[in-house]
N, C-alpha and C positions, 0 to 999 in steps of 0.2 A: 579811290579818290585820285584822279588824274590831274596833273598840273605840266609845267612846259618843261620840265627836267626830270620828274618821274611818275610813278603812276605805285601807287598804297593799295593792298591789298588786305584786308583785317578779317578776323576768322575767330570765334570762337572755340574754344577748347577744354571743353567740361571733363573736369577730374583732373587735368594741367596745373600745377602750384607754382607755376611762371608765365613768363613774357619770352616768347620762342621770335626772334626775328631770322629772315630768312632774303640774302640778297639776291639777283639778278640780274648781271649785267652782260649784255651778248657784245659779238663783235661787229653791233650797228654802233655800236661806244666808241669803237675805236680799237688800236692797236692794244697788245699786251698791256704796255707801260702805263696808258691811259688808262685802260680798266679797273687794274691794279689801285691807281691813283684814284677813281673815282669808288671804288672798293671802302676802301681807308677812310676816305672821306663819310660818305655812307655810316659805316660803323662807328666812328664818334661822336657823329650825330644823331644816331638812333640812340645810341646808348644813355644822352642824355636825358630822351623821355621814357626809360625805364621804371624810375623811380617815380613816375606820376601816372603808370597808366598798371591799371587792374592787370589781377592774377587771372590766367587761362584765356589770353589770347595767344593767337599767331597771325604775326603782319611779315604782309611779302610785300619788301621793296623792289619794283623793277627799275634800272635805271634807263631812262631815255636817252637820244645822242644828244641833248641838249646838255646833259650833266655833266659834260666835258668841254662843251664849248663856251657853256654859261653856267661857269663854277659857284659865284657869287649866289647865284640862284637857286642854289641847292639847299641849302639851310633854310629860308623861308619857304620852298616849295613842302620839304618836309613839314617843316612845322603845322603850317597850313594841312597840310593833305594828312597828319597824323593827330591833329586836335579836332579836325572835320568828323573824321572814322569813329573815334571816341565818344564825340558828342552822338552820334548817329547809334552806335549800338548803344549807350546808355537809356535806362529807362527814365522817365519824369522823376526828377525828383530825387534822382540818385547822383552821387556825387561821383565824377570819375576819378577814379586812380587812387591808387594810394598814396602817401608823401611821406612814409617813411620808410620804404622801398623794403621792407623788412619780408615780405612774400616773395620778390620779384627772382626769377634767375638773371646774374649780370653778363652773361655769356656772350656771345654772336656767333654766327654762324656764315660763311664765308670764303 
């Protein structure tokens, strides 16, 4: 799922008893500090759709150069591009995510 600050990448992962996120941020981002900064960012924001999204995925966040220079826009871009992905692998009828995150791994990778 592509938007103006990153681009979501979701994968299924059969026999995975978690939620694997995985970031990517090049030096089209920016310098060290910024990466870094747009890193952190990334990671508290993913972490908060843990707890709503199914057991045995894996999503690749990449970050675009817009993520640093249009920081605001990152939280919605996510949001957006990681409720899309969800809805998209779910089947009819089935509920995504769990809400009481009791499956999930709370980890990041990064």
């Amino acid at each position: 799922m592509g938007r103006a600050t990153l681009v979501l990448h979701v994968g299924v992962a059969p026999g995975h008893q978690g939620v694997r996120v995985g970031l990517v941020v090049s030096k089209a981002v920016g310098n060290a500090v910024t990466r870094n900064r747009v890193k952190r960012r990334l990671r508290h924001l993913a972490a908060e759709h843990l707890v709503s999204s199914a057991a045995g995925l894996d999503v690749v966040v990449r970050a675009l150069p817009g993520a640093a220079s249009q920081p605001a826009d990152l939280a919605p871009d996510l949001v957006g591009a990681w409720s899309k992905a969800l809805r998209r692998l779910a089947p009819e009828g089935v509920p995504v995510g769990r809400r009481d995150g009791s499956d999930l791994v709370r980890g990041l990778s990064g």
